[in-house]
Structures are given as C-alpha cells and as structure tokens.
mmCIF file of the N, C-alpha and C atoms, coordinates in Angstrom:
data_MODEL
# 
_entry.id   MODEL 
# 
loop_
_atom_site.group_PDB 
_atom_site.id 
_atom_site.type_symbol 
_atom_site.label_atom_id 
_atom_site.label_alt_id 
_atom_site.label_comp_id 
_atom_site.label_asym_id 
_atom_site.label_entity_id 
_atom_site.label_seq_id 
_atom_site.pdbx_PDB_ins_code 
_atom_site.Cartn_x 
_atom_site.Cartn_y 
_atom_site.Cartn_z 
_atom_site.occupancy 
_atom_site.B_iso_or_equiv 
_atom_site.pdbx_formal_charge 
_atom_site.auth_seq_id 
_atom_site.auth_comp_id 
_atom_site.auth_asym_id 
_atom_site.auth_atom_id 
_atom_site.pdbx_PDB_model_num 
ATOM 1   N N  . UNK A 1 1  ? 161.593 129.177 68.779 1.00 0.00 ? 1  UNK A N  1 
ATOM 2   C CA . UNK A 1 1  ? 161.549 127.748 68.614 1.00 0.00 ? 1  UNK A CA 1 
ATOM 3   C C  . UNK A 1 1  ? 160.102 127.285 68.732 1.00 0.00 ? 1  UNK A C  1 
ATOM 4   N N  . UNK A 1 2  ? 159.617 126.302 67.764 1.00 0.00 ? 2  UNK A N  1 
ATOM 5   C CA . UNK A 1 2  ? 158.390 125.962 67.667 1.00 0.00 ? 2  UNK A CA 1 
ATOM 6   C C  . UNK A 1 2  ? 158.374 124.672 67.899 1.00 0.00 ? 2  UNK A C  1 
ATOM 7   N N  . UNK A 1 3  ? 157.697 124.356 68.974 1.00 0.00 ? 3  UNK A N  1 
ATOM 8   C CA . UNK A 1 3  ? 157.014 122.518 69.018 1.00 0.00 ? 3  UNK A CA 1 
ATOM 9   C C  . UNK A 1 3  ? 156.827 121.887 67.562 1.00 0.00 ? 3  UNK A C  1 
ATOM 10  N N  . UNK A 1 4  ? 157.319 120.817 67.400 1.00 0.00 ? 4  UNK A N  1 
ATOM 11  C CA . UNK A 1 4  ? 156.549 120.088 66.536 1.00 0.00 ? 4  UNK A CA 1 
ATOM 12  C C  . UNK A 1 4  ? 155.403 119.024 66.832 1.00 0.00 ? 4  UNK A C  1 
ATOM 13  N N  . UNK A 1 5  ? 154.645 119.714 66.341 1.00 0.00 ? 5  UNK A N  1 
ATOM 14  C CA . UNK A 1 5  ? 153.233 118.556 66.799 1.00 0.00 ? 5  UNK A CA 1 
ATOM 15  C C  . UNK A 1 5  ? 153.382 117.091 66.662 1.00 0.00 ? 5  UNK A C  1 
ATOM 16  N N  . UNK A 1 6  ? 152.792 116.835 68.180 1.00 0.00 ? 6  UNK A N  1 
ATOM 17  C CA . UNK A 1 6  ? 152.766 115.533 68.187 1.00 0.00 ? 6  UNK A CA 1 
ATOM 18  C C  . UNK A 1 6  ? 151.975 114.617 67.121 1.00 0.00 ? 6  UNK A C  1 
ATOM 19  N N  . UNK A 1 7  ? 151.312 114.972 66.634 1.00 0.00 ? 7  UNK A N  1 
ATOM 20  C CA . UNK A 1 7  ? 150.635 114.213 65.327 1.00 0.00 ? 7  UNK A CA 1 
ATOM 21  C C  . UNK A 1 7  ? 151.435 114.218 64.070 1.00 0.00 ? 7  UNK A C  1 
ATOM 22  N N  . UNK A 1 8  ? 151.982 114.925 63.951 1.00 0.00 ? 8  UNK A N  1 
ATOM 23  C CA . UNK A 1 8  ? 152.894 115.133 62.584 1.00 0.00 ? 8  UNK A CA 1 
ATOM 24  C C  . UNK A 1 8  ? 153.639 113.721 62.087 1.00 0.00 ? 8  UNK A C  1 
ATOM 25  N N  . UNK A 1 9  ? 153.483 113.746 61.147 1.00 0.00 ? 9  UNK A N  1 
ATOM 26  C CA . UNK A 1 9  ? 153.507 111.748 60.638 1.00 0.00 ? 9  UNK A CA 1 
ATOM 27  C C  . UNK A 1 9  ? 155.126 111.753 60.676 1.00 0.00 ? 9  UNK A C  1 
ATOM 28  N N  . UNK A 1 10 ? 155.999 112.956 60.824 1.00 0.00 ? 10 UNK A N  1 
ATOM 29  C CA . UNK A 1 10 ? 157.586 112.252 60.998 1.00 0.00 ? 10 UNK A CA 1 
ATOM 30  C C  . UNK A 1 10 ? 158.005 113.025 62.528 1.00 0.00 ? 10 UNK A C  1 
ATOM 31  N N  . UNK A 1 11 ? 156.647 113.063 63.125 1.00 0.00 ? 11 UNK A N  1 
ATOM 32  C CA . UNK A 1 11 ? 157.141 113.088 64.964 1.00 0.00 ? 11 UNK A CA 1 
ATOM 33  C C  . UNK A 1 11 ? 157.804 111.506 65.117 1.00 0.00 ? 11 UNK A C  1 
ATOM 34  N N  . UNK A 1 12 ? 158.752 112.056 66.376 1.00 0.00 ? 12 UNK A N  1 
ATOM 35  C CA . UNK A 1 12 ? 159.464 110.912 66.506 1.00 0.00 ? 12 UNK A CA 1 
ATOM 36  C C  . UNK A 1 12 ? 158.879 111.005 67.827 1.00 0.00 ? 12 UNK A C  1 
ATOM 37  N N  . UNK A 1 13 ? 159.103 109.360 68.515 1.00 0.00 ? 13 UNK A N  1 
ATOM 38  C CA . UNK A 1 13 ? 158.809 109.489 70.130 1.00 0.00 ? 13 UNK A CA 1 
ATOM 39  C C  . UNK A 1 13 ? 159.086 110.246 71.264 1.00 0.00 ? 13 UNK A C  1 
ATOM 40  N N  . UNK A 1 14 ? 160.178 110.768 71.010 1.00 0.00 ? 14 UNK A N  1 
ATOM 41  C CA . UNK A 1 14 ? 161.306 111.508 72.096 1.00 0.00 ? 14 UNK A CA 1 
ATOM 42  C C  . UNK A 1 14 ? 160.307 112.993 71.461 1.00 0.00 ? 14 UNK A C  1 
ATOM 43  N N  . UNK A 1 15 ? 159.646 113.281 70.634 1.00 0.00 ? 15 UNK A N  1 
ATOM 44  C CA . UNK A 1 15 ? 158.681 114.593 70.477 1.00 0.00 ? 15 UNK A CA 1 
ATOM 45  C C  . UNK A 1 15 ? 157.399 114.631 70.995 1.00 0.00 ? 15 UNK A C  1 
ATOM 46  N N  . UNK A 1 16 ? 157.306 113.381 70.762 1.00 0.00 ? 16 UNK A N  1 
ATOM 47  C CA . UNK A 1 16 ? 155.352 112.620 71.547 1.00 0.00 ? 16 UNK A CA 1 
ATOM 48  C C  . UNK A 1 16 ? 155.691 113.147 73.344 1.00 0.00 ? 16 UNK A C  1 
ATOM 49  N N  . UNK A 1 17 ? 156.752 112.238 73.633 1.00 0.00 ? 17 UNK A N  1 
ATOM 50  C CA . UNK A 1 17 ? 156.867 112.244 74.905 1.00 0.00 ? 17 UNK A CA 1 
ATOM 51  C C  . UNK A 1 17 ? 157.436 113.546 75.091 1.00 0.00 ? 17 UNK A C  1 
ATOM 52  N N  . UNK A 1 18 ? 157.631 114.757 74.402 1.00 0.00 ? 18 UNK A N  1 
ATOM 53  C CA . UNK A 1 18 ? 157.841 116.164 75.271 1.00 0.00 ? 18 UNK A CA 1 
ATOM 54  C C  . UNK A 1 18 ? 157.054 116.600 75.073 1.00 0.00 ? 18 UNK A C  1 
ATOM 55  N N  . UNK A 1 19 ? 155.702 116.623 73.881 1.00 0.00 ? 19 UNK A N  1 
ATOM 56  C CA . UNK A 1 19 ? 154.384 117.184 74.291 1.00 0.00 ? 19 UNK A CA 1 
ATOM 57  C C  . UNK A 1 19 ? 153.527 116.690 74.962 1.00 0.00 ? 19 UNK A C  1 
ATOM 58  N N  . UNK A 1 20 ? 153.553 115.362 75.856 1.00 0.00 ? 20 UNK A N  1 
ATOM 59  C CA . UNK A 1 20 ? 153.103 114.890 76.875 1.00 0.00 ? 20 UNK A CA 1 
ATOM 60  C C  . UNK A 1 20 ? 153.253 115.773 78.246 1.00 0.00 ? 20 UNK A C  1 
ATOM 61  N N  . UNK A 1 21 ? 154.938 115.622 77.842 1.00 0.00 ? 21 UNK A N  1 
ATOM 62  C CA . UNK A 1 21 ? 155.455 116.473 79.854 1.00 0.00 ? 21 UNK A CA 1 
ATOM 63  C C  . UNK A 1 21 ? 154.584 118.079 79.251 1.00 0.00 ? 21 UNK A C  1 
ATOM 64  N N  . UNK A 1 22 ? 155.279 118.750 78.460 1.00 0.00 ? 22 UNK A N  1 
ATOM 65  C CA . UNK A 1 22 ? 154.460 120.544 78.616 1.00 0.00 ? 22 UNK A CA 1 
ATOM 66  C C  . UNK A 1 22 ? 153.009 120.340 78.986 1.00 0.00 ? 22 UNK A C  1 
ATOM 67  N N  . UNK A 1 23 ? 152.267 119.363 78.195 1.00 0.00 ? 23 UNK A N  1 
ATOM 68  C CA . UNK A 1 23 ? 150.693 119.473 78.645 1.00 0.00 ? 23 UNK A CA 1 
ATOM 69  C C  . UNK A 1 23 ? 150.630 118.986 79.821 1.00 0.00 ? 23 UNK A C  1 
ATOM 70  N N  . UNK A 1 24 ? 151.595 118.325 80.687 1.00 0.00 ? 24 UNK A N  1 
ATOM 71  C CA . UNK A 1 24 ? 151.527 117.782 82.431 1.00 0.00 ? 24 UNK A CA 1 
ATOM 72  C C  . UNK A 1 24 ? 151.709 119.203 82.918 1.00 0.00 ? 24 UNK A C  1 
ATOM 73  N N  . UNK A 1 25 ? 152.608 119.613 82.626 1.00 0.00 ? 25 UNK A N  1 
ATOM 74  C CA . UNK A 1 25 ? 153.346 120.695 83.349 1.00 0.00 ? 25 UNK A CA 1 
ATOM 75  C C  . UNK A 1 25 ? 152.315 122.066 83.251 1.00 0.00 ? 25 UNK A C  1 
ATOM 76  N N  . UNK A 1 26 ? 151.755 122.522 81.996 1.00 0.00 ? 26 UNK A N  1 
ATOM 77  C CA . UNK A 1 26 ? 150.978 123.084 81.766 1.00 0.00 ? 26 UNK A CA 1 
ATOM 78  C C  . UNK A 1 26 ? 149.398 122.974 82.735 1.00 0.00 ? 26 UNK A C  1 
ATOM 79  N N  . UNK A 1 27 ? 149.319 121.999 82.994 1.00 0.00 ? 27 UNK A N  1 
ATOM 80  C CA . UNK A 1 27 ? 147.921 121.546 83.412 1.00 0.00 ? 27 UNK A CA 1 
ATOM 81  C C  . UNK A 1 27 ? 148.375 121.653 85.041 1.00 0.00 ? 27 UNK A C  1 
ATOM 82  N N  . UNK A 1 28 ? 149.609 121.346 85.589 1.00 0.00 ? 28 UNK A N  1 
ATOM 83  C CA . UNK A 1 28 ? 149.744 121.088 86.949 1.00 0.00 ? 28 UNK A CA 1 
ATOM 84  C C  . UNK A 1 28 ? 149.750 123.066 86.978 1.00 0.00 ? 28 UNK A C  1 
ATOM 85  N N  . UNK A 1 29 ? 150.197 123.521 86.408 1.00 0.00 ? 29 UNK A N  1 
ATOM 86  C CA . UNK A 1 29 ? 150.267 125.207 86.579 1.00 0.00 ? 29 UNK A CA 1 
ATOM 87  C C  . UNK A 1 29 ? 149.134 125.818 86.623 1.00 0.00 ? 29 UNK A C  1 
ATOM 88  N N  . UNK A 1 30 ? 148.133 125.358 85.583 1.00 0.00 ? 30 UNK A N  1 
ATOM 89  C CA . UNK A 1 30 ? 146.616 125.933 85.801 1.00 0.00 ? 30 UNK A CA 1 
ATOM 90  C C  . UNK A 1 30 ? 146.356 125.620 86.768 1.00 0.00 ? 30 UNK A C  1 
ATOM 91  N N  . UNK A 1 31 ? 146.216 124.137 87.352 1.00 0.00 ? 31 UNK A N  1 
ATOM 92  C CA . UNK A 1 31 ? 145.761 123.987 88.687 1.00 0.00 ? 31 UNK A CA 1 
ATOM 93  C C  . UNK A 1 31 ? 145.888 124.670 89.873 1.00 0.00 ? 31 UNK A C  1 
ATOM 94  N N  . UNK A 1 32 ? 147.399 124.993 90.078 1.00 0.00 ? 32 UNK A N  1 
ATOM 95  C CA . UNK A 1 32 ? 147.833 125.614 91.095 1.00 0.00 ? 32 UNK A CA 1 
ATOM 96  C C  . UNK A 1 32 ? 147.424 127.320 91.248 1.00 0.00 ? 32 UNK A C  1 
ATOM 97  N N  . UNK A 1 33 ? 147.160 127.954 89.945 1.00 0.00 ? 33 UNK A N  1 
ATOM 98  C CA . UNK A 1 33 ? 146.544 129.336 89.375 1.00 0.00 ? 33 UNK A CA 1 
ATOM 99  C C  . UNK A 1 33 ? 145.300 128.741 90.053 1.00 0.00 ? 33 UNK A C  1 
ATOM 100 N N  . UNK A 1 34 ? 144.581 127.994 90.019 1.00 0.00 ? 34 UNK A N  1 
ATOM 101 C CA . UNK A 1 34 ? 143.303 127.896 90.720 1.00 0.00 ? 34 UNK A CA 1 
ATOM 102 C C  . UNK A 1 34 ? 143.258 127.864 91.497 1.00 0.00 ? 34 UNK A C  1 
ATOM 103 N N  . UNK A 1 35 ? 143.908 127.164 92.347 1.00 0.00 ? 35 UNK A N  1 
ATOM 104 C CA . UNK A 1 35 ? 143.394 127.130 93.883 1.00 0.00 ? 35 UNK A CA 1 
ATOM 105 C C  . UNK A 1 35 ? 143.983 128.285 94.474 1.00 0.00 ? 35 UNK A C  1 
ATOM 106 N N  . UNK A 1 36 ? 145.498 129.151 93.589 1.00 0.00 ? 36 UNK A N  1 
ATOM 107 C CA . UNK A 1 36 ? 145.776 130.263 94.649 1.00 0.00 ? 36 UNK A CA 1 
ATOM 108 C C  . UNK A 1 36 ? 144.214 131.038 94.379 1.00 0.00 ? 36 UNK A C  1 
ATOM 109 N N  . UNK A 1 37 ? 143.895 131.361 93.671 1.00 0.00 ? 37 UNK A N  1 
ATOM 110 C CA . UNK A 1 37 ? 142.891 131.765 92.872 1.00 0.00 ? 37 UNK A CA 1 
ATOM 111 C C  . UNK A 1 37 ? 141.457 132.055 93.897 1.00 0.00 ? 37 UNK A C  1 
ATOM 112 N N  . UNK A 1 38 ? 141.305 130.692 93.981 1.00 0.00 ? 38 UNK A N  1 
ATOM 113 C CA . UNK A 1 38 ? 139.571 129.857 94.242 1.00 0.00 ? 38 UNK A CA 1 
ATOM 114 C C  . UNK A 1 38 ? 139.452 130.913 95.481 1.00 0.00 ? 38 UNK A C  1 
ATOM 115 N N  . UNK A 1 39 ? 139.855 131.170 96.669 1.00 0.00 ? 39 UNK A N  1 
ATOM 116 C CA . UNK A 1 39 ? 139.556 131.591 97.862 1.00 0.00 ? 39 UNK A CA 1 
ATOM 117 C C  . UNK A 1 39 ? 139.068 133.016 97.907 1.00 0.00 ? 39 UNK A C  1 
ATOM 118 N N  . UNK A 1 40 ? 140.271 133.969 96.553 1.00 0.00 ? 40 UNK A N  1 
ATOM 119 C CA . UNK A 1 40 ? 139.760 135.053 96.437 1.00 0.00 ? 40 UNK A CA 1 
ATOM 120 C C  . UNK A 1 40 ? 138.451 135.636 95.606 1.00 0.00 ? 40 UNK A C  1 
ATOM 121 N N  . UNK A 1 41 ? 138.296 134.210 94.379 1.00 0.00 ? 41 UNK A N  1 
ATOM 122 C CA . UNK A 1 41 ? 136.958 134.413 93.876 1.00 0.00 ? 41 UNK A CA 1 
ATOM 123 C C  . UNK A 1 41 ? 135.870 134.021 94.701 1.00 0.00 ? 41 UNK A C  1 
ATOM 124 N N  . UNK A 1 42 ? 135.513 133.163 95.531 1.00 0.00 ? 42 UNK A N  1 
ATOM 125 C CA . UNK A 1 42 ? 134.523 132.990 96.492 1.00 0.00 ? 42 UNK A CA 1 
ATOM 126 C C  . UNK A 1 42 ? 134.416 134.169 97.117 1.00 0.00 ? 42 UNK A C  1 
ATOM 127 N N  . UNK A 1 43 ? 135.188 134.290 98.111 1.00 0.00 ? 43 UNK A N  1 
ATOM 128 C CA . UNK A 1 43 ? 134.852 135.961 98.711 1.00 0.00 ? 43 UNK A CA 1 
ATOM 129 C C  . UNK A 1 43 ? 134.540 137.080 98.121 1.00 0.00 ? 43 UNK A C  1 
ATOM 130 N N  . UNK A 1 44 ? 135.053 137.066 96.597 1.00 0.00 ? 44 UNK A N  1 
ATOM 131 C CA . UNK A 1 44 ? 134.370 137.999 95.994 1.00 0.00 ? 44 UNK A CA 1 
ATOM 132 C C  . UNK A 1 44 ? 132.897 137.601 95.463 1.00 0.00 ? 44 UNK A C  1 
ATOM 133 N N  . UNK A 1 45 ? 132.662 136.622 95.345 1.00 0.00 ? 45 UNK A N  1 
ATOM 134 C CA . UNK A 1 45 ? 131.428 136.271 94.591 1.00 0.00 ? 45 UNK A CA 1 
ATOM 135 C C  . UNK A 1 45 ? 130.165 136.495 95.697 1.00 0.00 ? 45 UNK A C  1 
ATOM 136 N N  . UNK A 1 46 ? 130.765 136.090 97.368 1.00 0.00 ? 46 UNK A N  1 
ATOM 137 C CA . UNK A 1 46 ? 129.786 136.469 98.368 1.00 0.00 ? 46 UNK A CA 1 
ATOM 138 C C  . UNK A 1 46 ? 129.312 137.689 98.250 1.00 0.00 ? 46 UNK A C  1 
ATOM 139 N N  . UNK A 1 47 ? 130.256 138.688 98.383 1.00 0.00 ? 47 UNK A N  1 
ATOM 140 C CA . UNK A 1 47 ? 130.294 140.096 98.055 1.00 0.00 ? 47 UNK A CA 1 
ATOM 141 C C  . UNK A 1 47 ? 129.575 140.522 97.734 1.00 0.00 ? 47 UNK A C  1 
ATOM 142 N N  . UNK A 1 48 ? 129.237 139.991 96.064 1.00 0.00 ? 48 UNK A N  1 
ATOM 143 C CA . UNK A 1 48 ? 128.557 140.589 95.238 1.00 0.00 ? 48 UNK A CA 1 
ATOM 144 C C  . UNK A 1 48 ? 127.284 140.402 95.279 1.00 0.00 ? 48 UNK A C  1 
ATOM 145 N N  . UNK A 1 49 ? 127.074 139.124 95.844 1.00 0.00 ? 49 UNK A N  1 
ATOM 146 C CA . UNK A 1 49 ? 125.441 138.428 96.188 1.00 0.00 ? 49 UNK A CA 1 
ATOM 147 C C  . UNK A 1 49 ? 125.186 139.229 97.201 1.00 0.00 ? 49 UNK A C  1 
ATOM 148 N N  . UNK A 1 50 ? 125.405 138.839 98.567 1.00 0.00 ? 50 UNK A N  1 
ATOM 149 C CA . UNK A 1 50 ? 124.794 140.250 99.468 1.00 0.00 ? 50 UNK A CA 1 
ATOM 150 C C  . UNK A 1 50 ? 124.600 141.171 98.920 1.00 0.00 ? 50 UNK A C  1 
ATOM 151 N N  . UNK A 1 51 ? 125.768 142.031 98.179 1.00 0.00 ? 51 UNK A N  1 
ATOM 152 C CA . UNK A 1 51 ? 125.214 143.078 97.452 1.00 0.00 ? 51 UNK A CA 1 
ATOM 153 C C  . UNK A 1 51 ? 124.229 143.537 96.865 1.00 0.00 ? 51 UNK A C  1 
ATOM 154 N N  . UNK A 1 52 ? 123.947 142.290 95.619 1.00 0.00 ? 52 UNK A N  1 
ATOM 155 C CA . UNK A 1 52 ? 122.776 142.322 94.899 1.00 0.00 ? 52 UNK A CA 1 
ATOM 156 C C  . UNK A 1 52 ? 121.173 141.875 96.184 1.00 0.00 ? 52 UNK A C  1 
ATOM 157 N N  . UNK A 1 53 ? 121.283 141.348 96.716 1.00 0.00 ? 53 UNK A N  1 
ATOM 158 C CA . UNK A 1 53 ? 120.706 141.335 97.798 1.00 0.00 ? 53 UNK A CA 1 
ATOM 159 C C  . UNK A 1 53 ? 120.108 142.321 98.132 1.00 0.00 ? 53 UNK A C  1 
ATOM 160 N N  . UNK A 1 54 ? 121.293 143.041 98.843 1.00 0.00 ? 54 UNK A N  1 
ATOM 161 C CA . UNK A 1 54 ? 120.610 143.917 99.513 1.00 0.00 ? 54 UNK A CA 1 
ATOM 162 C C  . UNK A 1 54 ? 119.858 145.010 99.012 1.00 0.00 ? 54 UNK A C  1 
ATOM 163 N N  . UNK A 1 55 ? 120.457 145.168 97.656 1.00 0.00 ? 55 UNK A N  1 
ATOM 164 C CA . UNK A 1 55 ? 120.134 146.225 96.691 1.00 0.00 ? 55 UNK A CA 1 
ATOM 165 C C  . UNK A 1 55 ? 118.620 146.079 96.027 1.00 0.00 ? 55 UNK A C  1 
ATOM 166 N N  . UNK A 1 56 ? 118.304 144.759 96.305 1.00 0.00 ? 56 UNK A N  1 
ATOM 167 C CA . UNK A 1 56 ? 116.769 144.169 95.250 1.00 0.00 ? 56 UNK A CA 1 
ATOM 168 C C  . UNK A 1 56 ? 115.815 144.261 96.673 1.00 0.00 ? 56 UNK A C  1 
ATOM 169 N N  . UNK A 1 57 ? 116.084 143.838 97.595 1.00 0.00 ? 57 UNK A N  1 
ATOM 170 C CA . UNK A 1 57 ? 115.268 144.643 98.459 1.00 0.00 ? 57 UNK A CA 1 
ATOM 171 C C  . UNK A 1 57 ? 115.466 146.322 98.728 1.00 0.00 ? 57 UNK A C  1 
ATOM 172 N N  . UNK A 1 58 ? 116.126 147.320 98.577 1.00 0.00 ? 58 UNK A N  1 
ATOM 173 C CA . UNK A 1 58 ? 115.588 148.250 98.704 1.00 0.00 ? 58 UNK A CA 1 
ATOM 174 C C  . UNK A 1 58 ? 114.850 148.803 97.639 1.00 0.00 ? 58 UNK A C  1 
ATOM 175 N N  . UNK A 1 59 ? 114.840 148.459 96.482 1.00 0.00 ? 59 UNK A N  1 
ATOM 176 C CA . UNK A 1 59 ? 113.980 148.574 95.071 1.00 0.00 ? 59 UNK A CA 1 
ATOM 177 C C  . UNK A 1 59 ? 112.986 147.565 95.076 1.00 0.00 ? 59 UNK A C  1 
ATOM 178 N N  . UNK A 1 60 ? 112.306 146.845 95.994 1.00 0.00 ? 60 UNK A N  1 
ATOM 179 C CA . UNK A 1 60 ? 111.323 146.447 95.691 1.00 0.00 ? 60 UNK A CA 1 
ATOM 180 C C  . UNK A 1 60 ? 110.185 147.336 96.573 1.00 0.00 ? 60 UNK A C  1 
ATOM 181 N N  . UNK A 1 61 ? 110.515 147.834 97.133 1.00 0.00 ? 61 UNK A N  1 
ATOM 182 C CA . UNK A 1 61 ? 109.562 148.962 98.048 1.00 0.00 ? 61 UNK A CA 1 
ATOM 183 C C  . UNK A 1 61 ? 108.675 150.296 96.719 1.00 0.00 ? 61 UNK A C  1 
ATOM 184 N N  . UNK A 1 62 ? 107.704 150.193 96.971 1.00 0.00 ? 62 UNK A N  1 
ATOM 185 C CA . UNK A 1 62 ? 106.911 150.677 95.994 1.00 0.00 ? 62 UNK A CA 1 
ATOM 186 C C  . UNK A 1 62 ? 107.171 152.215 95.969 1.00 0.00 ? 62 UNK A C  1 
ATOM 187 N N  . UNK A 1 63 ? 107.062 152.408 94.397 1.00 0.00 ? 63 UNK A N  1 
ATOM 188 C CA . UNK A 1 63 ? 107.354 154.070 94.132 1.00 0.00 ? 63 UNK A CA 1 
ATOM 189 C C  . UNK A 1 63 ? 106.210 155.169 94.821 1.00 0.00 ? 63 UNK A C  1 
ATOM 190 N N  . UNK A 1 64 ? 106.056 156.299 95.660 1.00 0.00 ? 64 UNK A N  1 
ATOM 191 C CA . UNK A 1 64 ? 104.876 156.497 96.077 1.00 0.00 ? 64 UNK A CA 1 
ATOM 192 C C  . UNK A 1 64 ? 104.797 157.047 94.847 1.00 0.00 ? 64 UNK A C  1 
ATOM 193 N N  . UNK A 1 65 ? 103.052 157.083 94.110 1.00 0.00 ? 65 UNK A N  1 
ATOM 194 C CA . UNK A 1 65 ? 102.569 157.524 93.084 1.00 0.00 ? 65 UNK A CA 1 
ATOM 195 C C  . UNK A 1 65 ? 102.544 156.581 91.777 1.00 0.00 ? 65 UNK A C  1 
ATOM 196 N N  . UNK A 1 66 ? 103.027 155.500 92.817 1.00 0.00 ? 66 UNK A N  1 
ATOM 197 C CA . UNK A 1 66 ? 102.556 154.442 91.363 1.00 0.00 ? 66 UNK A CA 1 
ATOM 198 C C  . UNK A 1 66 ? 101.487 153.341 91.993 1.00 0.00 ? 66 UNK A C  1 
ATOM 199 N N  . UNK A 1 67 ? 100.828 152.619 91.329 1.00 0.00 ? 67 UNK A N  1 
ATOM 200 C CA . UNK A 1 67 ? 99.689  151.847 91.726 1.00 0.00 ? 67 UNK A CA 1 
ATOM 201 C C  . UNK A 1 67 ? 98.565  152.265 92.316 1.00 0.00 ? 67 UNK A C  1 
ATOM 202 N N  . UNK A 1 68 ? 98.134  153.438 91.587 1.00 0.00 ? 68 UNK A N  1 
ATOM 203 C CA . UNK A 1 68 ? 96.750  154.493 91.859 1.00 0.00 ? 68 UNK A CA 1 
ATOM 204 C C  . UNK A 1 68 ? 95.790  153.856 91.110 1.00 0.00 ? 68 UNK A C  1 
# 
C-alpha cells in the first residue's frame, strides 16, 4: 500500500491530514532514537578525543636522527 501524496491535486483532506499524523509520528520516533542514542555517542566521542590526544602527543616527540 502506497501513500498518496499530499500534494496530489485529487488528495482529499482526510489524506492531507494522514500525511500530517505519519510525519508527527515519524519525527516524534527520530527524536526518541536520539536521545536513547545521544548519551552513547558522547561517551564515545570523549573516547576518541583522549585518544587522539593522547596519541598526538606521543608522536610529537622528535625522531632521533632527524633535525641534524
């Protein structure tokens, strides 16, 4: 079964107003995908910064035999 688009010049109202609710309903679902979401991407994103962190200071220590 396929939506009929709400723009379609012989949509009727009772079609307007059910591609209204899916895009509510749709949008309240992403939201909620986000925030379960948000807590585990932050902690991972710390992660990765210390990481890179820590990693760019031990490569910035000079190669012996270079800068002769």
């Amino acid at each position: 079964m396929k939506l009929k688009s709400y723009l379609a010049p012989d949509a009727t109202p009772a079609d307007k107003r059910l591609a209204v609710l899916c895009l509510r309903c749709q949008s309240l679902l992403y939201l909620r995908l986000f925030k379960l979401r948000k807590d585990s991407a932050l902690k991972y994103s710390k992660t990765l910064t210390e990481h890179l962190k820590n990693s760019l200071s031990n490569t910035q220590a000079p190669s012996p035999g270079i800068g002769k």
